[in-house]
C-alpha positions in Angstrom: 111.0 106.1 113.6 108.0 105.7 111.2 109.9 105.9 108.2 112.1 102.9 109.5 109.7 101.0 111.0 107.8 101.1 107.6 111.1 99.7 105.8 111.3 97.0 108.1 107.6 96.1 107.9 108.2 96.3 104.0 111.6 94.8 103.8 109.7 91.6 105.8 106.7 91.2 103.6 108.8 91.6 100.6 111.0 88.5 102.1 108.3 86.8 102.9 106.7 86.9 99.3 109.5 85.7 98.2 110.1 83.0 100.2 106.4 82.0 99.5 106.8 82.2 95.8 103.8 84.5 95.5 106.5 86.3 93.5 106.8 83.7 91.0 103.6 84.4 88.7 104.3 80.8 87.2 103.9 79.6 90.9 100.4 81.9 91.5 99.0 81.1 87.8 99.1 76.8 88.9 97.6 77.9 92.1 94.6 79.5 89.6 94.4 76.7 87.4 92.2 74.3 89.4 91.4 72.6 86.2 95.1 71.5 85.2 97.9 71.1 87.7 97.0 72.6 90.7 99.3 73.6 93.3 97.6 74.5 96.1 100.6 75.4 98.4 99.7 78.9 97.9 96.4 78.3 100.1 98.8 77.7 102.8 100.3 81.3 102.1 96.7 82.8 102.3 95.2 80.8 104.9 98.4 82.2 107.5 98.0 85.8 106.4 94.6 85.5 107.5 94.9 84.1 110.4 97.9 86.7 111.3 95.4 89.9 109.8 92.5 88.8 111.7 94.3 88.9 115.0 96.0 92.2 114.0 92.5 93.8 113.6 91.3 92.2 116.5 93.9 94.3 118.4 94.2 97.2 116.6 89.8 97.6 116.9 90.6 97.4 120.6 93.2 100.6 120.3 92.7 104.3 119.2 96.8 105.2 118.2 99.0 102.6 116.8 101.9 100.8 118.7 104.0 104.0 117.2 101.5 106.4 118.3 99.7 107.3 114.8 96.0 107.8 114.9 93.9 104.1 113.9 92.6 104.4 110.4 90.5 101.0 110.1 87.9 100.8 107.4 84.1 101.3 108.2 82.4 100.6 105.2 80.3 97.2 105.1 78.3 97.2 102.3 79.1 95.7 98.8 78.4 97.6 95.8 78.6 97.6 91.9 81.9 99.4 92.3 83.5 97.0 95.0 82.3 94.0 93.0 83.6 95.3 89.5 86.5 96.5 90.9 87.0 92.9 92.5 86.9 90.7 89.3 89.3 93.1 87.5 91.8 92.6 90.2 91.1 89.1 89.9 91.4 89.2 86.2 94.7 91.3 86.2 95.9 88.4 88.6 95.0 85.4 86.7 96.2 87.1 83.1 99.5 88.1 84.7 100.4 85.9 87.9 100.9 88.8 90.1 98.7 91.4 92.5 100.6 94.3 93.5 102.8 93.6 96.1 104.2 90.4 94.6 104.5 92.8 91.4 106.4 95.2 93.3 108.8 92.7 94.5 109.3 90.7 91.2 110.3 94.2 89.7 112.6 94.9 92.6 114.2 91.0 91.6 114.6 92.1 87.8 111.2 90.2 86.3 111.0 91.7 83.2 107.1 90.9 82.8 106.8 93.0 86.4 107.7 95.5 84.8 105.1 95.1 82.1 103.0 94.6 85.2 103.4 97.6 87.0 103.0 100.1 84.2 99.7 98.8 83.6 99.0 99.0 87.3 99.8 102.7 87.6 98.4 103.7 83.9 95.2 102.0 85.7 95.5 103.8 89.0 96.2 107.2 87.1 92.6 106.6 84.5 90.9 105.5 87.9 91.7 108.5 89.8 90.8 110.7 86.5 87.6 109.3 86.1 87.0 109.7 89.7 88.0 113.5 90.0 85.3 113.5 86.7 82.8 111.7 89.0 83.1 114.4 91.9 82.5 117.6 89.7 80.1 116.1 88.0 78.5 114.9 91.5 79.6 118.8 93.0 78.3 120.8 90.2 74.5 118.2 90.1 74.4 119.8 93.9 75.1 123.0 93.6 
């Protein structure tokens, strides 16, 4: 039932990015360019995905197992550090170079974007140096302790 239920919830968002144009990196890059010709439809976009995500949290902070019966993961870290910030303004840089972030990525390849494509191997040649340089970080970190 999880399996399907995560399709679903997938298949949706995916239809929904598409329907939003958040898909359409020519479409998020005018959204960026408040200097030239703005389009700030995509605010619109945003602004209901956080209205629906702050009234999912509010009910899923009030619940210990999901609606399908898996254990509540939510996040519990508050503070902002140099990590969280540089980590931040290279997303945002990926996003403003290239027009996507990766779900709208993700979709774009799945519709045959060839510069998703482009996209998404630099996203996973990222993720696979971060999580290198992060196993570094913990034996370093383990073998300073020990």
């Amino acid at each position: 039932m999880t399996v399907f239920t995560s399709l679903l919830a997938g298949l949706v968002f995916g239809l929904g990015l598409i329907v939003a144009g958040m898909a359409n990196p020519a479409k998020v890059l005018a959204f960026l360019d408040l200097a030239g010709a703005w389009d700030p439809s995509l605010a619109f976009v945003m602004g209901g995905a956080i209205g629906v995500g702050f009234v999912a949290f509010l009910v899923a902070r009030q619940r210990t197992v999901s609606f399908l019966g898996a254990e509540m993961k939510l996040p519990t870290a508050s503070h902002i550090d140099r990590r969280l910030v540089l980590g931040s303004v290279a997303f945002g840089i990926g996003w403003g170079i290239a027009g996507f972030c990766p779900g709208p990525g993700l979709v774009a390849l799945g519709m045959g974007e060839g510069k998703a494509l482009v996209f998404v191997a630099s996203m996973l040649a990222g993720m696979g140096i971060f999580e290198l340089l992060e196993r570094r970080r913990r034996t370093a970190s383990t073998a300073q302790k020990g």
